[in-house]
LOTORNU-812563 format. One record per residue (C-alpha): residue in three letters; x, y, z. Coordinates in steps of 0.5 Angstrom, whole numbers, plus 500, padded with zeros to 3 digits. Example, Ala and Ser with C-alpha at 12.3 -4.5 7.8 and 13.67 -1.06 7.14 Angstrom:
REM residues 2
ala525491516ser527498514
REM end
This chain:
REM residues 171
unk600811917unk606807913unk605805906unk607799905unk614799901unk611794893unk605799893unk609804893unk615801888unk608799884unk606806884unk613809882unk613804876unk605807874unk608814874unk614813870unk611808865unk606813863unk601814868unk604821870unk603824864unk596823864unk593829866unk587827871unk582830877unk580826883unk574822880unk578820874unk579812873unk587814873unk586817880unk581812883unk586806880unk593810883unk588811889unk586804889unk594802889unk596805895unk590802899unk587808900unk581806906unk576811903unk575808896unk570801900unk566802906unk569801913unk569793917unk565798922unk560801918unk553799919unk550795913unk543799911unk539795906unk540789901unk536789895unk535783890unk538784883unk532783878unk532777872unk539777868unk536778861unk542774859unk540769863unk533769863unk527773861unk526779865unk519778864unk519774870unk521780874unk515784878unk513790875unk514794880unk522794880unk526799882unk531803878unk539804881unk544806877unk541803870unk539797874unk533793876unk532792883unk526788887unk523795891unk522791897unk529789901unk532783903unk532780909unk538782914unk539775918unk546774922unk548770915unk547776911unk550781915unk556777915unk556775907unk556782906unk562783911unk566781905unk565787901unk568791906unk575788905unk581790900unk583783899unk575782896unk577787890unk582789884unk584794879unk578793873unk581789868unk576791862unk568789860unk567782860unk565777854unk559775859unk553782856unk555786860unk554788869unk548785871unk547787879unk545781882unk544784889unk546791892unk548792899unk548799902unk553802907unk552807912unk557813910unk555813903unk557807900unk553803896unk555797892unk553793886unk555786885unk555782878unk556775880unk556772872unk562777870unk565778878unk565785877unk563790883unk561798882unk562802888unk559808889unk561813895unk557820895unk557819887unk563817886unk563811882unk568806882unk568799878unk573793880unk574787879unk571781885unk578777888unk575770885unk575766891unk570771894unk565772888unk564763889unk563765896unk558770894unk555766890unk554760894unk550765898unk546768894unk540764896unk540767903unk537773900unk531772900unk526778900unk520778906
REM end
């Protein structure tokens, strides 16, 4: 496959500016980002990969009181989930089409001054992929087989997102 030629000038300037100096393994933040540069396909889910499940974030405790959550709640990687699954509607499955798109994330800027990633909803993909999305600081985690990775939400599509995060409604 033919890489385009700016992700390749991108990736040279990294590796002469620094980068290269770095010693890193295949997980490192370095490598994910240098991997992420190139547009390497395994780093999202594919566009045909089947959507498995949508979970419900629970309560934003900088926003509102957890104590409105049920108790049953569910754990995922340090956050709070509704146990029960959204339901998968036409709409849904087409929101949640966005998250399997490069155009859809960036390289992760640094924390945000909004107190800290809070997933609003998780979508899991076939092959492995599960993706966290927190729509107050427009940050997504990836996490494919363990390998977690975390970005930064192109700002068009975090408002979308958001303007859709009422079609997920638990049964």
């Amino acid at each position: 496959m033919k890489r385009p030629t700016r992700n390749l000038l991108i990736a040279a300037v990294l590796l002469t500016s620094g980068l290269g100096a770095w010693t890193f393994t295949s997980h490192s933040p370095q490598a994910l980002n240098l991997r992420w540069l190139l547009h390497d396909p395994q780093m999202i889910p594919s566009s045909d990969a089947p959507l498995a499940e949508v979970l419900l974030g629970g309560a934003n405790p900088y926003e509102w009181p957890a104590s409105s959550d049920p108790p049953d709640m569910i754990t995922i990687a340090g956050q709070q989930f509704h146990p029960q699954p959204c339901l998968l509607t036409p709409e849904v499955i087409s929101m949640m089409q966005a998250l399997t798109q490069h155009g859809t994330y960036g390289l992760f800027t640094g924390e945000k001054k909004c107190g800290g990633f809070h997933a609003d909803f998780q979508a899991t993909f076939a092959a492995g992929y599960r993706v966290q999305v927190c729509l107050t600081c427009g940050e997504a985690m990836i996490d494919h087989n363990g390998t977690v990775w975390r970005c930064e939400l192109d700002h068009e599509i975090r408002n979308r997102l958001k303007g859709q995060k009422s079609l997920l409604t638990l049964p």
